[in-house]
DODRENNU-686548 format. One record per residue: residue number from 1; residue in three letters; x, y, z of N, C-alpha, C in turn. Coordinates in pm, 1 decimal. Layout:
residues N
 num residuo   n_east  n_north     n_up  ca_east ca_north    ca_up   c_east  c_north     c_up
 NUM     ALA        X        Y        Z        X        Y        Z        X        Y        Z
...
***
This chain:
residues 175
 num residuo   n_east  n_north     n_up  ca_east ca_north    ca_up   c_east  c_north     c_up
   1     UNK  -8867.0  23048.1   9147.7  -8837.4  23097.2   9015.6  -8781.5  23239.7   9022.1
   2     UNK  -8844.9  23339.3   9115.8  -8785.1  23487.6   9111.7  -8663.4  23492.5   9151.5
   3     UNK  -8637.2  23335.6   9290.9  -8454.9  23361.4   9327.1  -8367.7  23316.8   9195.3
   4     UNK  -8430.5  23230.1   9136.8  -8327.4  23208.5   9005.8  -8307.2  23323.4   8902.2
   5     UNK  -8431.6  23374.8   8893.1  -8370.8  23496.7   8797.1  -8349.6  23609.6   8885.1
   6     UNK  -8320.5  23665.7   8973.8  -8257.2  23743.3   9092.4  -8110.4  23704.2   9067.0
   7     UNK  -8098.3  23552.2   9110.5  -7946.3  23548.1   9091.0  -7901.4  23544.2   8936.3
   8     UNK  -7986.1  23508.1   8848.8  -7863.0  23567.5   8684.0  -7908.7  23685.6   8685.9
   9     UNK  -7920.0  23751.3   8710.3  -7933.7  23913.2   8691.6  -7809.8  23938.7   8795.4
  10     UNK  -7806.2  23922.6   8922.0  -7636.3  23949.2   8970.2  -7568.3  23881.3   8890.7
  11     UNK  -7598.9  23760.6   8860.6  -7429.3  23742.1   8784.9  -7388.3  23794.6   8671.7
  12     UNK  -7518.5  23849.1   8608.7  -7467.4  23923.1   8469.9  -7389.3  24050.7   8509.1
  13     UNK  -7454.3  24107.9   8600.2  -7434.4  24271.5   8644.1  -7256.8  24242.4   8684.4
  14     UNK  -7238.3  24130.1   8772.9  -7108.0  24133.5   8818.6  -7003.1  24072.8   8732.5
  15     UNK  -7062.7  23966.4   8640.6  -6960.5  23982.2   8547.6  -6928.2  24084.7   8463.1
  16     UNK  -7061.8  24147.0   8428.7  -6969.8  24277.5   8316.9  -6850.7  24386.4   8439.3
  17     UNK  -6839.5  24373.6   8540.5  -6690.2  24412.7   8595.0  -6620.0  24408.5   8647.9
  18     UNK  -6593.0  24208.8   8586.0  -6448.7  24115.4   8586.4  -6398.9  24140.2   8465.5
  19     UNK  -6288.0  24119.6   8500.1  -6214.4  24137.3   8320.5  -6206.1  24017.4   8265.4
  20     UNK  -6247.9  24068.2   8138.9  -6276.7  23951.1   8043.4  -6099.5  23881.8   7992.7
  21     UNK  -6137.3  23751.1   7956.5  -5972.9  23671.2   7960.4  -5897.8  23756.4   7808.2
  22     UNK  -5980.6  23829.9   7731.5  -5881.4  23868.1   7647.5  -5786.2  24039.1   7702.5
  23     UNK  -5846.3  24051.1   7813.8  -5795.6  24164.2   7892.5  -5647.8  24098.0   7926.5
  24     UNK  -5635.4  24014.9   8025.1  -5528.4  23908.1   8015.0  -5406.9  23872.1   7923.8
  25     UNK  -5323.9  23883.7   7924.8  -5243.0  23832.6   7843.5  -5110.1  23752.9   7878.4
  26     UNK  -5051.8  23627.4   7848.4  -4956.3  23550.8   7890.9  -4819.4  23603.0   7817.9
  27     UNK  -4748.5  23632.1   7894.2  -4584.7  23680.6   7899.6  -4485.8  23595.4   7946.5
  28     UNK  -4429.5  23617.3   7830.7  -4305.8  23509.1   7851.0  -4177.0  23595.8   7785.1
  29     UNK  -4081.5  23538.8   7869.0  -3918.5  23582.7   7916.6  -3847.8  23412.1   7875.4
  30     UNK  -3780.4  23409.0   7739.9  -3686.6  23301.8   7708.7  -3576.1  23311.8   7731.5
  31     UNK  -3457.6  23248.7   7757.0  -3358.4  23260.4   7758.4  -3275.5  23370.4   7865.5
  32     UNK  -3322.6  23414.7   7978.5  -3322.7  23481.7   8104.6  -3205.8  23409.7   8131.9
  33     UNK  -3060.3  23478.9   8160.3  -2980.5  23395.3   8261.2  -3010.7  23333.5   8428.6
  34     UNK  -3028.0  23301.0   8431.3  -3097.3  23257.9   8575.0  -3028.8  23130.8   8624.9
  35     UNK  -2934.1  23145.2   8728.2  -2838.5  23037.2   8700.7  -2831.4  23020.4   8897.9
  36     UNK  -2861.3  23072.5   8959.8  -2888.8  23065.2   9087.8  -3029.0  23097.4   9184.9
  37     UNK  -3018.8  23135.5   9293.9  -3141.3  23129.0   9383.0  -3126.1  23299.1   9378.3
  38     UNK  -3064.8  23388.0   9413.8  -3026.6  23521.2   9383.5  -3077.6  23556.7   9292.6
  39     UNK  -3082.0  23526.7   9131.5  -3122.3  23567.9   8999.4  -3243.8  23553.3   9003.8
  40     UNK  -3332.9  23400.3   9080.0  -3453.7  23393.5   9070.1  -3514.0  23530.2   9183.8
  41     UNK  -3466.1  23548.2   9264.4  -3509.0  23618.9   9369.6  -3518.0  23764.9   9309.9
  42     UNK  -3389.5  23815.6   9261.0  -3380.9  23930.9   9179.2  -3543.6  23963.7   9081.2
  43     UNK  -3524.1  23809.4   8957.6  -3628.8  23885.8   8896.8  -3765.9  23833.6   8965.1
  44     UNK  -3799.1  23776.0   9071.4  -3927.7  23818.4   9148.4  -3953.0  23947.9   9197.2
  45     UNK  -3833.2  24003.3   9225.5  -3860.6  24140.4   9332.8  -3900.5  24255.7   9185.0
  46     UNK  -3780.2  24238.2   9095.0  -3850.9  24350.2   8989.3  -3957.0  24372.7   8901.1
  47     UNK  -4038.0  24211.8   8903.7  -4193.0  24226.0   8849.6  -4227.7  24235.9   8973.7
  48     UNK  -4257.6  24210.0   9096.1  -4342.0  24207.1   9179.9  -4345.9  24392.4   9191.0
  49     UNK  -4227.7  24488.3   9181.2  -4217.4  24597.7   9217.9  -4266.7  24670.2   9088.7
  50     UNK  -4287.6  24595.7   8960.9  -4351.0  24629.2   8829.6  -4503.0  24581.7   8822.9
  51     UNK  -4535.5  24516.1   8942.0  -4713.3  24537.3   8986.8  -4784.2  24407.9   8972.8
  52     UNK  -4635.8  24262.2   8904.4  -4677.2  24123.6   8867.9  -4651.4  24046.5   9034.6
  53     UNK  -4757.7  23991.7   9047.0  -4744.6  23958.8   9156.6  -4713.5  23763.7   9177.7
  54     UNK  -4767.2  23722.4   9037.1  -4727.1  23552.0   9046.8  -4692.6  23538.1   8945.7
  55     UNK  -4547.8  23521.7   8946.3  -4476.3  23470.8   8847.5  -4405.0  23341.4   8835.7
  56     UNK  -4400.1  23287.7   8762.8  -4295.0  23153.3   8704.4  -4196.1  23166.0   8645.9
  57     UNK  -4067.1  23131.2   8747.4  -3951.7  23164.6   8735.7  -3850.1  22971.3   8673.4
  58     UNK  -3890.0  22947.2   8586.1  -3821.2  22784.4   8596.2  -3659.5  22880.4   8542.2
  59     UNK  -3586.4  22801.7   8638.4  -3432.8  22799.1   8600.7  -3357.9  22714.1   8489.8
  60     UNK  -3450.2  22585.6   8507.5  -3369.3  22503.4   8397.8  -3450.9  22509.9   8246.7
  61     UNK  -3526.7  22587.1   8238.4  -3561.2  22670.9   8117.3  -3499.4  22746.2   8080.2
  62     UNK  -3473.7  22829.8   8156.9  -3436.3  22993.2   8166.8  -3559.5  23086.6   8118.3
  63     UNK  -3692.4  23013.8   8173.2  -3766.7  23135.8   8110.4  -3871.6  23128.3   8257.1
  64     UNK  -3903.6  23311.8   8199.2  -3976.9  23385.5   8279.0  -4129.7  23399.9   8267.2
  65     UNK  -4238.7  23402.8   8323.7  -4384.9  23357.6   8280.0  -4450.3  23423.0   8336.9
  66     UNK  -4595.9  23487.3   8308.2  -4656.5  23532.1   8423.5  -4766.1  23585.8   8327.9
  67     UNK  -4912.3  23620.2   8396.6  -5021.7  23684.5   8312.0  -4983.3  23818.1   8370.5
  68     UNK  -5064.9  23904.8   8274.8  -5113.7  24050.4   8331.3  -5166.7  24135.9   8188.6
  69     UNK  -5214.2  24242.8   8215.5  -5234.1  24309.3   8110.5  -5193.3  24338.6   7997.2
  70     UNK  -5186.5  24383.1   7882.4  -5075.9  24381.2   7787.6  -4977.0  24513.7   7808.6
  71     UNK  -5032.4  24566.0   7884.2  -4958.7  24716.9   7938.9  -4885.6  24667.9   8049.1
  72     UNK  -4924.8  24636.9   8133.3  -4848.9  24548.3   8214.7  -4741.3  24500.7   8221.9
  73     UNK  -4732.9  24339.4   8081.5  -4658.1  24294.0   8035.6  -4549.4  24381.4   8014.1
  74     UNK  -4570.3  24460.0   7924.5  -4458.9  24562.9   7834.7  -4395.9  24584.4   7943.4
  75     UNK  -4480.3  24668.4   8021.8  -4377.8  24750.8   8159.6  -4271.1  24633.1   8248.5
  76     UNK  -4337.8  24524.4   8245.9  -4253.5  24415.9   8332.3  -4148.5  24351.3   8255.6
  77     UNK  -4142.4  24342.9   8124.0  -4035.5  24305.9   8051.0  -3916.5  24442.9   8031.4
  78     UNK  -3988.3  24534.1   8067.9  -3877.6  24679.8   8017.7  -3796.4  24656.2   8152.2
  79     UNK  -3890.5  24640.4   8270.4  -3859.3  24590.9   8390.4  -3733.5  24549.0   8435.7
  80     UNK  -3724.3  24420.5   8361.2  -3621.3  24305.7   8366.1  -3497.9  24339.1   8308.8
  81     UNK  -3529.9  24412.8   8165.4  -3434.7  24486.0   8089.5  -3374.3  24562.2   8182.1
  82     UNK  -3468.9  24647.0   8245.6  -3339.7  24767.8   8308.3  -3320.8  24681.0   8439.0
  83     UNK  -3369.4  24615.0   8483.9  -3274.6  24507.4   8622.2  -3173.4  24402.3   8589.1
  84     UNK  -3113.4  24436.1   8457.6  -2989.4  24380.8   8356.8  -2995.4  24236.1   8325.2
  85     UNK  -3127.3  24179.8   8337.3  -3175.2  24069.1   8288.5  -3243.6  24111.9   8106.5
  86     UNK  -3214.3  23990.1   8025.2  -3261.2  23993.9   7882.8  -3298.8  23858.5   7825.7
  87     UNK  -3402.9  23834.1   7745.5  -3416.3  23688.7   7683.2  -3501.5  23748.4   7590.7
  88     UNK  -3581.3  23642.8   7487.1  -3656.7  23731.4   7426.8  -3814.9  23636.3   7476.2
  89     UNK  -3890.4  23792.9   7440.8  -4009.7  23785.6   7510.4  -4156.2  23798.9   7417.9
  90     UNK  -4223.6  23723.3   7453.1  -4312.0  23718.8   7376.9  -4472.7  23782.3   7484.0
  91     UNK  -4572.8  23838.2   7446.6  -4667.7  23861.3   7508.6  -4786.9  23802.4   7350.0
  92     UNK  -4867.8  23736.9   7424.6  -4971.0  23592.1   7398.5  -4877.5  23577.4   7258.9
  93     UNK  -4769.3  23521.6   7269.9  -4738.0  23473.4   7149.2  -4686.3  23570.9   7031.6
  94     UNK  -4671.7  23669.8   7051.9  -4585.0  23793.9   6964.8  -4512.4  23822.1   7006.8
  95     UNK  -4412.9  23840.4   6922.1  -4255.5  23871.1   6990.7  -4289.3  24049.9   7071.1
  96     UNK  -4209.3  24016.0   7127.4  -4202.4  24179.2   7203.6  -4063.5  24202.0   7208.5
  97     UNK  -4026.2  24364.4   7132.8  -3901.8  24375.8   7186.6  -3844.0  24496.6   7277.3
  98     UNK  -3744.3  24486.5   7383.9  -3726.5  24622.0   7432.5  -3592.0  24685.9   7415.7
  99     UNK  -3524.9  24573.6   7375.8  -3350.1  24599.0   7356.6  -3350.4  24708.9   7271.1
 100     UNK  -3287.2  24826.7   7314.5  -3252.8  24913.9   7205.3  -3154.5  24950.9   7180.2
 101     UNK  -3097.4  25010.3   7044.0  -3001.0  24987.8   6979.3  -2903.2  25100.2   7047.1
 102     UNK  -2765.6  25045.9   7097.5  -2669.4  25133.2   7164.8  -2601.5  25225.0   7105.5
 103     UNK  -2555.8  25345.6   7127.9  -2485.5  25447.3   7120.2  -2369.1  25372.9   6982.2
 104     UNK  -2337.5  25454.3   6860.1  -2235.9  25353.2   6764.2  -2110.8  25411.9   6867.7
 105     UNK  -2058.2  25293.5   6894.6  -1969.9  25351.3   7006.6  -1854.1  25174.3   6960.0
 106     UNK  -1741.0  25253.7   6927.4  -1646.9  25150.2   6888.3  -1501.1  25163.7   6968.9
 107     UNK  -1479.3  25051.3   6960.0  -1320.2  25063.5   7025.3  -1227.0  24908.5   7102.3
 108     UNK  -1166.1  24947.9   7165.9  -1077.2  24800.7   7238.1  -1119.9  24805.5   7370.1
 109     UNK  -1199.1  24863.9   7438.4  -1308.0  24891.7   7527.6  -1446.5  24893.7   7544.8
 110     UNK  -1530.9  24863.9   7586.1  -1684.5  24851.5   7597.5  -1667.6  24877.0   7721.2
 111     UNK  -1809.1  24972.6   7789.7  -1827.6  24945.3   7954.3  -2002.2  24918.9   7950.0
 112     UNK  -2060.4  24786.8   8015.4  -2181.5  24781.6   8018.4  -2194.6  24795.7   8196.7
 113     UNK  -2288.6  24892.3   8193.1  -2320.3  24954.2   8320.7  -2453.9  24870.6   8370.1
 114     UNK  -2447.8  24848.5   8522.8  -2590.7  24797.7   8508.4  -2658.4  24632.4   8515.6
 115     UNK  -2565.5  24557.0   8459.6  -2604.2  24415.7   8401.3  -2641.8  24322.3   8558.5
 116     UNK  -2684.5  24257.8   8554.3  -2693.8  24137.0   8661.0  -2626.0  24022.4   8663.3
 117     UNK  -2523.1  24052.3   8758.7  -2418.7  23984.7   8772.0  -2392.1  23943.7   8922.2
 118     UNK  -2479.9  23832.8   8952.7  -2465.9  23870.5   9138.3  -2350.0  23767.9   9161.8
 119     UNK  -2315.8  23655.6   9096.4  -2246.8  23599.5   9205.6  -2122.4  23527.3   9103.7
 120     UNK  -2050.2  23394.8   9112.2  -1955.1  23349.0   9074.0  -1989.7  23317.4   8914.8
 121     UNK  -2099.7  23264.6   8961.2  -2174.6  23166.2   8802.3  -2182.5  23238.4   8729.5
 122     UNK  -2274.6  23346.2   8737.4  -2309.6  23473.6   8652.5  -2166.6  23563.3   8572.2
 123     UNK  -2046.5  23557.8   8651.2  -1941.3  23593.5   8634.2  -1879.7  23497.5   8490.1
 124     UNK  -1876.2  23401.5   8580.7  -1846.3  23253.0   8464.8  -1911.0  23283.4   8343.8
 125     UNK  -2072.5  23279.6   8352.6  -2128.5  23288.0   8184.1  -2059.4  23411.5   8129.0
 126     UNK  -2058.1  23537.9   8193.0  -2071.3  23617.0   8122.5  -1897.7  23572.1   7993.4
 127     UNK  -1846.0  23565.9   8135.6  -1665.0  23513.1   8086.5  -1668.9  23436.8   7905.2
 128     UNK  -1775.7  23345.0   7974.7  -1818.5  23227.7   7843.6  -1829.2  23275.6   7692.8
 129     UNK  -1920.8  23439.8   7735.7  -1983.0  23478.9   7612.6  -1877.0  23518.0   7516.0
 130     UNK  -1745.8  23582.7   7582.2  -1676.7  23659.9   7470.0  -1562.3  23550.5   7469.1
 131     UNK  -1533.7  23499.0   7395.3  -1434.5  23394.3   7384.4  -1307.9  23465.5   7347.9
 132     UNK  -1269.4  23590.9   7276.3  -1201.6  23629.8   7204.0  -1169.8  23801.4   7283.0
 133     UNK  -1222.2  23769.4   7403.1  -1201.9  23908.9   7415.9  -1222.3  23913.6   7558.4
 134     UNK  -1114.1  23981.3   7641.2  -1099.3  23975.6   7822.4  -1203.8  24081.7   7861.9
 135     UNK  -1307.8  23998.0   7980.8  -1447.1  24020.5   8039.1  -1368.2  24043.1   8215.0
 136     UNK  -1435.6  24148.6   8255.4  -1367.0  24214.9   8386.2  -1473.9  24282.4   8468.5
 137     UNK  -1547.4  24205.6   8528.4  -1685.4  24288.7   8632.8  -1642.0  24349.1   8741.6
 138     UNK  -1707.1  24446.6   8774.7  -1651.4  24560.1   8857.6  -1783.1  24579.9   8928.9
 139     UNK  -1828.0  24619.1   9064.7  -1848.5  24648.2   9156.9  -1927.1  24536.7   9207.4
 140     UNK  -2047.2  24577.2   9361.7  -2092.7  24526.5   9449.2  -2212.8  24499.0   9399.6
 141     UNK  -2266.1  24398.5   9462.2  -2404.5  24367.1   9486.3  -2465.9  24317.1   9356.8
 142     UNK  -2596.4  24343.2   9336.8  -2612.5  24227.6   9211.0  -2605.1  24278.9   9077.5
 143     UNK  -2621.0  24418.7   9108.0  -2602.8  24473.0   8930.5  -2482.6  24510.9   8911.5
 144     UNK  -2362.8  24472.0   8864.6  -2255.3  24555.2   8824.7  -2188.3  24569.5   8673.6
 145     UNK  -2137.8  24603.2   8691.9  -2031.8  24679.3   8579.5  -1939.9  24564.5   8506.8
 146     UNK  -1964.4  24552.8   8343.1  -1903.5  24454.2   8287.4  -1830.1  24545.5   8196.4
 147     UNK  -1668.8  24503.2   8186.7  -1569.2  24569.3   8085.7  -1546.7  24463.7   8037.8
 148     UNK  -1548.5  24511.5   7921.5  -1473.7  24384.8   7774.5  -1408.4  24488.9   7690.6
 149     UNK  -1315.1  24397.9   7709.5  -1175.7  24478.5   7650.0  -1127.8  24359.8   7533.3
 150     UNK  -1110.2  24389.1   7430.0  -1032.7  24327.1   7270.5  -1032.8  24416.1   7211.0
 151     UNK   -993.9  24382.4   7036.7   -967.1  24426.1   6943.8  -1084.3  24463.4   6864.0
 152     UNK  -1107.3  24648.8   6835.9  -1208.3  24677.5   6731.0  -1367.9  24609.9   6776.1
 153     UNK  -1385.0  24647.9   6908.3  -1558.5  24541.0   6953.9  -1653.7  24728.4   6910.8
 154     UNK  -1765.5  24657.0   6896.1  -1867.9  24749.2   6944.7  -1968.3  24781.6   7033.0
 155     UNK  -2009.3  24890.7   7057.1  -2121.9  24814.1   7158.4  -2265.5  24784.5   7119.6
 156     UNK  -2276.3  24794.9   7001.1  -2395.1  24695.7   6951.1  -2350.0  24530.7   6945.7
 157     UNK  -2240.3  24542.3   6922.2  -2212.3  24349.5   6911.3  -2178.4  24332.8   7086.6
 158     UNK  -2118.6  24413.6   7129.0  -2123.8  24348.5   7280.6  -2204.5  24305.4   7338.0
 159     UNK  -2386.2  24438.4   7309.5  -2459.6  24428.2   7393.7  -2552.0  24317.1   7363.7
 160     UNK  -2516.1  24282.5   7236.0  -2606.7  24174.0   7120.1  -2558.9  24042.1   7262.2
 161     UNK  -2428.9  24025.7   7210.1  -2389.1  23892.9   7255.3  -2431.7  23909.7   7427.1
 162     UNK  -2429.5  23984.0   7464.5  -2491.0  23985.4   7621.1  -2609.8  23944.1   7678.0
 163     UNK  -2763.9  24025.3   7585.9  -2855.7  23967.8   7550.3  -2861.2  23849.9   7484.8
 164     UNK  -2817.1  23763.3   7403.0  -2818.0  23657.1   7392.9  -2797.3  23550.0   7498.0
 165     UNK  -2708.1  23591.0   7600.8  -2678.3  23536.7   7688.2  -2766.8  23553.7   7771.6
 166     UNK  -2851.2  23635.7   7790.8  -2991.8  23625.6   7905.0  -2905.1  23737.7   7981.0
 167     UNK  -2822.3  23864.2   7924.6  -2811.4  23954.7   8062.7  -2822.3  24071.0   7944.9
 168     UNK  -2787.2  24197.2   8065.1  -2855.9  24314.2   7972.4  -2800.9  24425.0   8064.8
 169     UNK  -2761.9  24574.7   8000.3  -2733.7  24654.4   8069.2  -2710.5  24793.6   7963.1
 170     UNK  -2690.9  24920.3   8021.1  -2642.4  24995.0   7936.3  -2491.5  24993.3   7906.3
 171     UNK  -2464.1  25081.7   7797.4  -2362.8  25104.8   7726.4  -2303.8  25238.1   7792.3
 172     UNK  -2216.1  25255.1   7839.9  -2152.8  25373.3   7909.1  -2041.2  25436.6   7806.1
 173     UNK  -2077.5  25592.4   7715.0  -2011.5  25681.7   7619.1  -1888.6  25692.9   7701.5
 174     UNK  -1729.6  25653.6   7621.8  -1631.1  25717.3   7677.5  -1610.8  25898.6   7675.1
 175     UNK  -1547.7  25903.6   7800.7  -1562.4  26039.1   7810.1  -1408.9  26074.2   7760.1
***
């Protein structure tokens, strides 16, 4: 009888410091372009380097998944944002947002700095998004440089339609 109440007395003591499941919170990333093995790899490395260590990456979703804190969360979705990935995100079921509103910056030029653009496909969607207006990516490796060039764009509607598309980047002020 004393080992039985010996042991609920440790288990009480050691549960009060596990974290309780409302400490926890489930995060989700919709609409993420994720269209290769590169993109999935990309956004593993920038939550894993944002402190999420098991994440669910489904491609033919396009969405992004994973528990962690609600502080956590935030930081790993701002995460993704600045690793030029975008979808919209919910933490346990509330929208979360991080997109913020770009510079009023108008013209027959846009430059989005930044975006995730690693390979042919990614090139292709982005192409997809502006139907009405010539899309021109510029540099190396997986984040680069998207110019959209038409008539009278902004870069709140550029960066809109970009994020919609599951990518994301800054807005670069002409000098």
């Amino acid at each position: 009888m004393r080992q039985l109440f010996a042991a609920a007395i440790v288990l009480l003591f050691v549960g009060q410091f596990q974290a309780s499941p409302q400490d926890t919170a489930k995060c989700k990333v919709e609409g993420v372009h994720l269209c290769c093995g590169q993109c999935v790899k990309a956004v593993n490395s920038i939550l894993k380097d944002a402190g999420i260590d098991k994440v669910n990456v489904d491609k033919g979703t396009k969405t992004v998944s994973f528990d962690a804190q609600p502080a956590a969360c935030e930081k790993a979705v701002k995460a993704l944002y600045d690793g030029g990935f975008a979808g919209k995100a919910t933490i346990n079921d509330k929208a979360f947002s991080v997109a913020a509103k770009p510079a009023d910056i108008k013209g027959d030029e846009i430059v989005v700095k930044s975006a995730h653009v690693c390979c042919q496909q990614c090139i292709s969607a982005v192409n997809g998004l502006f139907k009405d207006a010539k899309v021109t990516v510029k540099g190396k490796g997986a984040q680069r440089d998207i110019i959209v060039s038409g008539k009278d764009l902004t870069a709140e509607q550029v960066l809109r339609i970009l994020n919609d598309g599951g990518f994301n980047g800054t807005i670069e002020a002409k000098k």
